[in-house]
N, C-alpha and C positions, 0 to 999 in steps of 0.2 A: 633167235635168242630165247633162253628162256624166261626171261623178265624185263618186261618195259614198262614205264611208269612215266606218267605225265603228268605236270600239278602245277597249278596257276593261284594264284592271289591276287585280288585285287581292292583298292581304293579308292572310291570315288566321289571329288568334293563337288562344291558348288561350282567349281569352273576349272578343276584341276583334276585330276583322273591318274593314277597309279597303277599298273599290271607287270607281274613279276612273273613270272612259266619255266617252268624247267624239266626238260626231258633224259628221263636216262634210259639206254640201253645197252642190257648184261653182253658179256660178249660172247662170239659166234663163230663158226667154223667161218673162212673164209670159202666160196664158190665153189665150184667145180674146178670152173676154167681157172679161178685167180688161183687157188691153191697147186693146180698143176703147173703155173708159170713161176711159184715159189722155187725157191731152192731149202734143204736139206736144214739150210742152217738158219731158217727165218721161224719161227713159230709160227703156225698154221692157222691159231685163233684171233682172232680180232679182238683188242680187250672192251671192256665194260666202259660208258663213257656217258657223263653227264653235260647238259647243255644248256647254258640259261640265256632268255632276254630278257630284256624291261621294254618295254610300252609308257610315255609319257604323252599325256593331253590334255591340251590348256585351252578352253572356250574361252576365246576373244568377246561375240556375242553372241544374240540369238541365231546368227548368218555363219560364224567362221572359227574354225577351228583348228589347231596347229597341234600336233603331232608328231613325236620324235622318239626314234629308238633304236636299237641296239640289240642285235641276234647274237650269239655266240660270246656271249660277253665275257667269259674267260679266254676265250678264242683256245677252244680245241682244235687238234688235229682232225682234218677228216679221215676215216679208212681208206686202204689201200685195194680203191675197186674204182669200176665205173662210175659208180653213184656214188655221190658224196654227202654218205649219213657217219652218222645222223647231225651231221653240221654241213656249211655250204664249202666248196671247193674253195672259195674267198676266204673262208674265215670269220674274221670280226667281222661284221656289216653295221653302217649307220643310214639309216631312213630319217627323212624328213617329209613332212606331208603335211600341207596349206585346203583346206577344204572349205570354201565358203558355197551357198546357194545363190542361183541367180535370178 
């Protein structure tokens, strides 16, 4: 691609913590190989496509902290390749994540 761009924000309170990121990438010839298994009547370029999560985290105490988020939050399509960029073959995904020290 000729344009990729990554941008994050974030806010972080006493016990509460905000991150918003979003990735875009312009679009692209599709492969070698994927483009030879195209047919005639598919458009050949992969289009441009933006990807956002949030990060939420909430300090319990000085020990534990809780964690939740959200990839793909408009739930884009992946490309039609191997790899599934620039969002996950799943799509929307939710995380949850409990961290305390022992």
């Amino acid at each position: 691609p000729e344009w990729v761009l990554n941008t994050s924000i974030s806010w972080t309170g006493e016990k509460l913590g905000v991150d918003f990121s979003s990735t875009y990438i312009d679009e692209q010839l599709y492969r070698v190989v994927e483009f030879e298994a195209l047919n005639d009547t598919v458009d050949p370029w992969a289009p441009g496509v933006w990807s956002h999560s949030v990060t939420v985290t909430y300090t319990v105490d000085d020990d534990t902290s809780v964690l939740f988020g959200i990839d793909n939050l408009t739930g884009e399509d992946p490309w039609r390749t191997e790899y599934s960029i620039p969002v996950s073959v799943v799509g929307r995904s939710f995380f949850l994540r409990v961290a305390t020290a022992l």
